[in-house]
C-alpha distance (Angstrom), angle and dihedral (degrees) to the residues before:
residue distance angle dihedral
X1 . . .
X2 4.11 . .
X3 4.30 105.3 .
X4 3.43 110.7 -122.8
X5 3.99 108.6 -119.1
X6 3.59 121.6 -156.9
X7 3.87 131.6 -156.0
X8 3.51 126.7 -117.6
X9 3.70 85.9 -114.3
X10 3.85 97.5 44.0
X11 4.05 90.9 52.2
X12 3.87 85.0 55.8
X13 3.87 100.3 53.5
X14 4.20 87.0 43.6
X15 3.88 88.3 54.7
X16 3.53 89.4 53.6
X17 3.63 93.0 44.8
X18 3.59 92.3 45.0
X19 3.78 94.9 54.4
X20 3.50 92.1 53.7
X21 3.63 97.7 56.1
X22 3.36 89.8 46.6
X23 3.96 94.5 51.7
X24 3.86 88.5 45.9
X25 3.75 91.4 52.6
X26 3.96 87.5 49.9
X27 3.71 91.0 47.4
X28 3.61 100.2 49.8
X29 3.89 98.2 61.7
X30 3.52 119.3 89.6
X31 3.55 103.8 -105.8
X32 3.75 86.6 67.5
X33 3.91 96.2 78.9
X34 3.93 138.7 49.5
X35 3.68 91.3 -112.1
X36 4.02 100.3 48.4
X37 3.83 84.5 -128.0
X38 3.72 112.6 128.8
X39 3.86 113.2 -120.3
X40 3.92 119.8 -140.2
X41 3.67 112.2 -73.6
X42 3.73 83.9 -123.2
X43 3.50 96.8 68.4
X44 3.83 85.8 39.0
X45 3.27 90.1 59.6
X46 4.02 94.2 40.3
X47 3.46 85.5 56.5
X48 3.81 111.2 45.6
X49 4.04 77.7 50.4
X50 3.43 104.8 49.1
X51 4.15 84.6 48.2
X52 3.63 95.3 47.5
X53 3.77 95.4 43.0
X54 3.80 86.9 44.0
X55 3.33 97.5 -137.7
X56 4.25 101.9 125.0
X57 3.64 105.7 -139.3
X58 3.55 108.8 139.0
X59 4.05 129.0 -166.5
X60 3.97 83.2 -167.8
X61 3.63 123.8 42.3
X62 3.75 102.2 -110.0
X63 4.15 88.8 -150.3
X64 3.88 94.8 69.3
X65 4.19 104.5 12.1
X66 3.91 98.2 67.4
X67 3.60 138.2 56.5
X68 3.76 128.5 -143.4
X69 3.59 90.9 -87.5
X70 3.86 95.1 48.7
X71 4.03 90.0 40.2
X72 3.82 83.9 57.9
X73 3.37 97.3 46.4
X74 3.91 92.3 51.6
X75 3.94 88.7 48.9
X76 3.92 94.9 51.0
X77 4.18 75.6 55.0
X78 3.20 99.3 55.3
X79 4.00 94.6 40.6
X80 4.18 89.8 50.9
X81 3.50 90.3 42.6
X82 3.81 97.2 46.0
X83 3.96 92.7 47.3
X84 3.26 97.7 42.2
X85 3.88 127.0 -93.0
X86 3.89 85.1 -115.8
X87 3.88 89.7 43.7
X88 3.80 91.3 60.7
X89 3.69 98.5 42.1
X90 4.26 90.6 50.4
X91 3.95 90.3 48.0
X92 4.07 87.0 47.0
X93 4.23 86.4 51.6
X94 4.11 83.7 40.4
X95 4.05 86.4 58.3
X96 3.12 94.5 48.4
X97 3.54 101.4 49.3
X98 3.54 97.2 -107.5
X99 3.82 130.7 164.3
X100 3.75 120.2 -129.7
X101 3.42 121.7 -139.3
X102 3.89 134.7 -151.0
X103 3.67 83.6 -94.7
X104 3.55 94.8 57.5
X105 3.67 94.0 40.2
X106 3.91 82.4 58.2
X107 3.76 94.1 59.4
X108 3.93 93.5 48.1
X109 3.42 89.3 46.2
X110 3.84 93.2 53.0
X111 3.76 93.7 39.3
X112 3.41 102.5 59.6
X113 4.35 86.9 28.9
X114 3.65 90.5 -129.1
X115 3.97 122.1 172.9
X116 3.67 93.1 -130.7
X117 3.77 154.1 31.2
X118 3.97 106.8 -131.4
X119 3.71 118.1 106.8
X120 3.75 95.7 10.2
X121 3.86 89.4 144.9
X122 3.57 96.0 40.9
X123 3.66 93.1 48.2
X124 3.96 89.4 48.7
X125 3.69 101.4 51.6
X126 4.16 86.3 49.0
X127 3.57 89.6 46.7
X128 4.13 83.9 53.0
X129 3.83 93.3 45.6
X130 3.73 92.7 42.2
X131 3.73 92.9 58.8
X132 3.42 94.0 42.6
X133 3.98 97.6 47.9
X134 4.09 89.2 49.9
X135 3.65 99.3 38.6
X136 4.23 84.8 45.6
X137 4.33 83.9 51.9
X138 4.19 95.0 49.3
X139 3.76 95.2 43.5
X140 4.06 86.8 50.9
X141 3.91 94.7 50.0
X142 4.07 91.1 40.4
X143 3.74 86.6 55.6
X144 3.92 88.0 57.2
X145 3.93 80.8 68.4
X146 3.96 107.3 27.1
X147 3.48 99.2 44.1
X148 3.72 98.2 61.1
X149 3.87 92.5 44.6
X150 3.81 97.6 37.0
X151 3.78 104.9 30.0
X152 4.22 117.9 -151.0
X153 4.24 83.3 -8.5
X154 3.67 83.3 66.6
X155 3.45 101.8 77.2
X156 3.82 90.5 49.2
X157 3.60 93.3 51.7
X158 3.67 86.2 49.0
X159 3.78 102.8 52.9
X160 4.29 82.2 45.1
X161 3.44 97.1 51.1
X162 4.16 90.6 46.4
X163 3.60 99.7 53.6
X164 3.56 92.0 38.8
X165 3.93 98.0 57.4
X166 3.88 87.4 40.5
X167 3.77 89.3 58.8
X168 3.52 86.7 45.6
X169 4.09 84.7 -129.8
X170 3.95 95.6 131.1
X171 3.79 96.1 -151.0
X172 4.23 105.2 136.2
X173 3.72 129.2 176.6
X174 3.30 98.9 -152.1
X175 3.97 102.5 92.5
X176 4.00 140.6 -18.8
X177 3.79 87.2 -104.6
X178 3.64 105.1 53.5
X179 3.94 121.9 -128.1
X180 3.76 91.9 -23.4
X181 4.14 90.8 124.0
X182 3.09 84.1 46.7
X183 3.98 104.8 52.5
X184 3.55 94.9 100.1
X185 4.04 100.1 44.8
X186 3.98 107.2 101.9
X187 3.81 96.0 -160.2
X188 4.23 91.3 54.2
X189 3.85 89.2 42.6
X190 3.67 94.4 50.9
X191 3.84 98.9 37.0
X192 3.82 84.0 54.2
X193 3.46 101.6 40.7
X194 4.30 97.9 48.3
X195 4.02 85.5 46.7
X196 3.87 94.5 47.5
X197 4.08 85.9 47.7
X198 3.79 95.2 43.6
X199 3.68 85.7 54.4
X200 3.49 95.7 46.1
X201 3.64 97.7 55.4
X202 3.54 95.0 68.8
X203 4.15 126.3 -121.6
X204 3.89 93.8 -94.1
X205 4.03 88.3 57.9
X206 4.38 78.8 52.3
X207 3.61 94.4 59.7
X208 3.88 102.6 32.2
X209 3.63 79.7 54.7
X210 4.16 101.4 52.1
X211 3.87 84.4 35.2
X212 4.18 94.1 64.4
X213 3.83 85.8 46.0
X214 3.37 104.0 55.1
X215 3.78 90.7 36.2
X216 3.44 99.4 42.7
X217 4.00 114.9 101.6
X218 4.52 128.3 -132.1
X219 3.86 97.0 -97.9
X220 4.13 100.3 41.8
X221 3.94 102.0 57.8
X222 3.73 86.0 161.8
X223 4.02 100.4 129.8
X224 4.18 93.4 178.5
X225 3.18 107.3 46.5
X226 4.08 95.6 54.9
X227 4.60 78.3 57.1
X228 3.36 122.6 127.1
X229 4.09 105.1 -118.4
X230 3.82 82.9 -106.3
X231 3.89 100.3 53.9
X232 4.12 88.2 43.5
X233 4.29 89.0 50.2
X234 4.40 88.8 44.1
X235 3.51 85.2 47.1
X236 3.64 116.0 42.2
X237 4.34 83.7 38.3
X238 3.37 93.2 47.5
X239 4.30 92.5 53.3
X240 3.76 96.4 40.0
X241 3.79 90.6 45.2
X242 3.52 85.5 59.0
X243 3.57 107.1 42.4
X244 4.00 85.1 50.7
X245 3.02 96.7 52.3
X246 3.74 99.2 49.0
X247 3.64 96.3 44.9
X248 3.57 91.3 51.7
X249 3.87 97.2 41.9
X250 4.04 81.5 50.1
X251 3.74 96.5 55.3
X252 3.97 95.1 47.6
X253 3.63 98.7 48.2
X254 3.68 100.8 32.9
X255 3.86 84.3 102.5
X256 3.46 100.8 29.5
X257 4.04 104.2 107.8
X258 4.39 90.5 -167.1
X259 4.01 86.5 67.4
X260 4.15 125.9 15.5
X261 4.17 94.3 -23.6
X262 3.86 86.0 109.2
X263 3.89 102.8 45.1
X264 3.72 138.3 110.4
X265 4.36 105.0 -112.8
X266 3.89 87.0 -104.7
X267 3.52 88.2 56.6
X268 4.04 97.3 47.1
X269 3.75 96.1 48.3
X270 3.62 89.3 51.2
X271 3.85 100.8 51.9
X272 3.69 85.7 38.9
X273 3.55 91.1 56.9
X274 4.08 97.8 39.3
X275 3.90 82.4 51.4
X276 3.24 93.2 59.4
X277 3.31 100.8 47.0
X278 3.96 100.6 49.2
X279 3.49 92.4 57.8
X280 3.66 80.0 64.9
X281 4.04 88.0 97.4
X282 4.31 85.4 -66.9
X283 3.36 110.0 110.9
X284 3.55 98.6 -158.6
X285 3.91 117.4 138.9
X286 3.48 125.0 -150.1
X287 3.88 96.3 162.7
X288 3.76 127.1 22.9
X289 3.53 114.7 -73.9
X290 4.46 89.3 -145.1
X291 4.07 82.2 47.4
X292 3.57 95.0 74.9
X293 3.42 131.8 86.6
X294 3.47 125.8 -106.6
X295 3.32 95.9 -111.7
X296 3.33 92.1 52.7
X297 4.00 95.9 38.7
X298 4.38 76.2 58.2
X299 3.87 99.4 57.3
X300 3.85 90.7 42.3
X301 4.12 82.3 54.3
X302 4.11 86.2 56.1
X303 4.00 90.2 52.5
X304 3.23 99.7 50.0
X305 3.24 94.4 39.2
X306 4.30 97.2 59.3
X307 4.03 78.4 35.6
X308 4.14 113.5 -174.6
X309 4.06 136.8 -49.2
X310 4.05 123.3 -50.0
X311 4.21 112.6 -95.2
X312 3.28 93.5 24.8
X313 4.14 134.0 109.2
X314 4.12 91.5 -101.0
X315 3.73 127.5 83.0
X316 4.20 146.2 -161.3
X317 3.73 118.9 86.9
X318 3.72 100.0 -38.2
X319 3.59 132.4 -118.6
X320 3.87 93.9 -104.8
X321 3.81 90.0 46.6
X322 4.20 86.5 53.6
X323 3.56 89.5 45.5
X324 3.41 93.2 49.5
X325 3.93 94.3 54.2
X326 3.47 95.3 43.2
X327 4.14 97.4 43.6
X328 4.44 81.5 44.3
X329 4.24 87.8 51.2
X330 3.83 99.2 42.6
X331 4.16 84.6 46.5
X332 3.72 85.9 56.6
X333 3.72 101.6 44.1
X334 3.91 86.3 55.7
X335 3.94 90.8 44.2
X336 3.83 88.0 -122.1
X337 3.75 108.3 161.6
X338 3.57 92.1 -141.3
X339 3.77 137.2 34.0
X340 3.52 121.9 -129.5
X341 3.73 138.8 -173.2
X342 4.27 126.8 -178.4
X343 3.81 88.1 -3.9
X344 3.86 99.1 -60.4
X345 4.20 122.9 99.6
X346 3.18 119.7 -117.6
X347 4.34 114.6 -122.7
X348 3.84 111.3 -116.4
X349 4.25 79.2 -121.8
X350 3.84 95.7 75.6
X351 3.97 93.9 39.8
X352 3.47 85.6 60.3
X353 3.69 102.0 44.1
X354 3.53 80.7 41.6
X355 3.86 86.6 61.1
X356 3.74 98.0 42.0
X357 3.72 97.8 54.9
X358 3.76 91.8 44.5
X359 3.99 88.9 50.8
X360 4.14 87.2 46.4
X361 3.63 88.4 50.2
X362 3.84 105.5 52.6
X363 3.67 76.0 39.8
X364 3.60 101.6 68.6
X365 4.05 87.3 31.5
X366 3.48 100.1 61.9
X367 3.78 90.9 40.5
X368 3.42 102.8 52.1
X369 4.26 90.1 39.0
X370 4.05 90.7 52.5
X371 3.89 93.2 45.4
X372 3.78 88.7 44.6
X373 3.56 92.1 45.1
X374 3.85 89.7 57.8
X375 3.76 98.1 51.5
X376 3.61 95.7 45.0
X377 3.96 141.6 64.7
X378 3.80 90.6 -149.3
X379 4.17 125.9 127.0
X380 3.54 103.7 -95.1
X381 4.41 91.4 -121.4
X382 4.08 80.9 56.7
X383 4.22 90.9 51.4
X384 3.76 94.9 34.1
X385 4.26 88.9 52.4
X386 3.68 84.9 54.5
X387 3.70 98.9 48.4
X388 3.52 92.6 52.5
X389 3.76 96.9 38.8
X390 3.65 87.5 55.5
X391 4.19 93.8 40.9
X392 3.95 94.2 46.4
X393 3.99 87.7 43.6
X394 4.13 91.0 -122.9
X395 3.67 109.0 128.4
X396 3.74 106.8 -145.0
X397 3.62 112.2 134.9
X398 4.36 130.3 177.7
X399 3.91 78.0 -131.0
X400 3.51 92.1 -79.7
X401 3.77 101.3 125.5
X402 4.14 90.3 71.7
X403 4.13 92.1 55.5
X404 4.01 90.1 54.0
X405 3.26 115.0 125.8
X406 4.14 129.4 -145.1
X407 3.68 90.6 -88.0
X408 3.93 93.8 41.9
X409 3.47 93.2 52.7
X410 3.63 100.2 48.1
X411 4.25 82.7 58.8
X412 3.86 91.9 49.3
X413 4.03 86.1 49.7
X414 3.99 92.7 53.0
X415 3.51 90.7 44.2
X416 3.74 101.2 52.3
X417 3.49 91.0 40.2
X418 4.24 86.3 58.3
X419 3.01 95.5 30.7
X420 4.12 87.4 63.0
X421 3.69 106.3 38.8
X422 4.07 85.4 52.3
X423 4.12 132.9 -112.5
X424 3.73 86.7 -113.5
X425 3.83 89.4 52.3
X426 3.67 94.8 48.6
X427 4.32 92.9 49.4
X428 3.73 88.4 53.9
X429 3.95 96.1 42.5
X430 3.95 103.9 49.6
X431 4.24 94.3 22.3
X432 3.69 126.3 105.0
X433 3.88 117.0 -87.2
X434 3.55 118.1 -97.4
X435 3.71 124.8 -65.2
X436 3.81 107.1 -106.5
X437 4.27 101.3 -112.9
X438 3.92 89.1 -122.9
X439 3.27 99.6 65.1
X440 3.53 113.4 109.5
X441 4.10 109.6 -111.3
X442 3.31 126.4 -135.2
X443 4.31 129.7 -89.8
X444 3.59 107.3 -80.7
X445 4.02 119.3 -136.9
X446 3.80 138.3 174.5
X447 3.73 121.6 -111.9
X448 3.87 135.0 -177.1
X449 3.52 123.2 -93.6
X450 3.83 135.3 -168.0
């Protein structure tokens, strides 16, 4: 009998998939809820996916469904899932004094899509610490808030809410309508906002970071320039993607008395800017999602859409993979051979990856918005929200997600569940192996475009 052999890339996915079914299973016994009645396994199995994927859309409100036992279960989810099954498993083998082998070097390396093989361990056991340091900070300043208003529950709520914004996963159990007590309370906004961000950036942005500053000498203080071309494209995305959206966001609700119409300026500008941010692959709420205007319920579709940095906690395209595109069309347009960003050209590699993940991505969109479309009486800006919440991993929902039926559900579940593991992931997983390079390629011939 022929062994079956799996890639690299395949074991990854079946992790994921594994932990999910094992989460559901866990969340459909009775234990799991407040009531000790079992929920449907559908919305077990909704929610053990939407925490693994970390993407925060809930069929249940997480606040008043679960128990502490199901609660915990859901945040072990969301911590796996955030790492990294494969991150979790190599820091277990790590603590136990384990030796990694080429194999497991393979399934780092994939993981976290890195370019090389050097420092694997070292860069897991920071990644480890790194999380653990940041998610130690936010659950220490949230307690400056929850413990006062919750008492002894505070400090669980805390530690929740901490891990949960660092994974970007947007799942709180603090209320059924997210942070919206909380939209006008600077520390929560800005506790939640610089640990959705850090988590966005991605770990390699982390170290390239620390790496200038220790490096860096007493006369150049010039942090950027030292970059690497992928910390400077994170970074400078990241910022402007935030500033537009929270300018833009600011201008179509200043009027709008269902969201910020009603506020002091201080008040505006920082729900504007928290808004913006959380569609950042978050999922947090501090204002209706069906309160906003559609123009505003459109640029929040753009966010989540391009989504946070590559090896990070946050999904959708990616700011590099947007920058990419955009660098790659503007080269074009000027017939430049090349394209180019901060002074370095880009290799005809990432434009293409860049390509194929955008393709997978509309992909999976359009798919899942279509199918949803036909098993559903909602608007289309409520179903496409959804789709692309549940692609990019976000979470944000015009309370939709509650109204899904069996059918609707199931699509969601698929589509977080792709949307996680990654399009690019899933081409090199289930596609053919690679052409051999002798083979003789086919004619070449010009067609029309545009």
């Amino acid at each position: 009998m022929k062994r079956i052999k799996f890639t690299t890339t395949q074991i990854i996915l079946l992790s994921f998939l594994l932990v999910i079914l094992l989460g559901s299973i866990l969340l459909a016994l009775p234990i799991s809820t407040t009531n000790r009645i079992a929920v449907p396994y559908m919305d077990a199995l909704f929610t053990a996916t939407t925490s693994t994927c970390v993407t925060g859309l809930v069929t249940l409100p997480t606040f008043s469904t679960w128990s502490v036992f199901g609660q915990t279960v859901i945040l072990i989810l969301i911590q796996v899932g955030g790492l990294g099954v494969i991150t979790v498993m190599t820091g277990l083998m790590l603590l136990l004094n384990k030796k990694l082998g080429i194999g497991d070097r393979l399934l780092i390396q994939d993981a976290f899509n890195l370019n090389t093989m050097s420092g694997l361990v070292r860069f897991v056991k920071n990644v480890l610490l790194g999380t653990l340091i940041i998610e130690g900070i936010g659950a220490v300043l949230y307690m400056l808030v929850f413990i006062p208003e919750f008492g002894a529950r505070g400090i669980w709520i805390s530690v929740f809410n901490s891990v949960s914004a660092f994974c970007n996963a947007g799942i709180d159990i603090i209320a059924e309508n997210s942070l919206c007590n909380y939209a006008t309370n600077p520390l929560i906004n800005i506790v939640t906002s610089v640990l959705i961000i850090l988590g966005g950036l991605g770990y390699i942005v982390w170290w390239d970071v620390l790496r200038v500053i220790k490096n860096r000498s007493p006369k150049n203080k010039k942090i950027f320039r030292h970059l690497t071309l992928h910390s400077k494209i994170a970074i400078t995305v990241t910022a402007g993607l935030v500033l537009f959206g929270a300018i833009f966001i600011f201008i179509f609700e200043y009027t709008n008395p269902l969201t910020i119409g009603g506020m002091d300026l201080f008040d505006k500008i920082q729900v504007s800017f928290f808004q913006s941010v959380t569609t950042r692959t978050a999922g947090f709420a501090s204002v209706p999602q069906e309160n906003l205007t559609n123009a505003s319920a459109a640029v929040s579709v753009v966010l989540m859409l391009i989504g946070g940095s590559p090896v990070g906690t946050a999904g959708g395209m990616k700011t590099v993979t947007i920058a990419v595109l955009i660098c790659s069309a503007f080269a074009t347009i000027r017939n430049k051979n090349n394209a180019a960003l901060f002074g370095r050209r880009i290799s005809e590699d990432s434009i293409k990856k860049a390509v194929a993940v955008a393709v997978a991505f509309f992909t999976i969109c359009t798919t899942s918005t279509i199918l949803l479309l036909a098993t559903s009486n909602a608007s289309v800006i409520d179903v496409v929200y959804e789709t692309v919440s549940a692609t990019a991993t976000v979470g944000l929902s015009r309370n939709f997600t509650t109204s899904l039926n069996a059918f609707g559900k199931l699509i969601i579940i698929v589509t977080m569940y792709l949307g996680r593991v990654g399009p690019i992931s899933l081409a090199v997983a289930f596609g053919s192996k690679n052409e051999s390079q002798n083979v003789i390629s086919e004619p070449t011939e010009d067609i029309s475009i545009g």
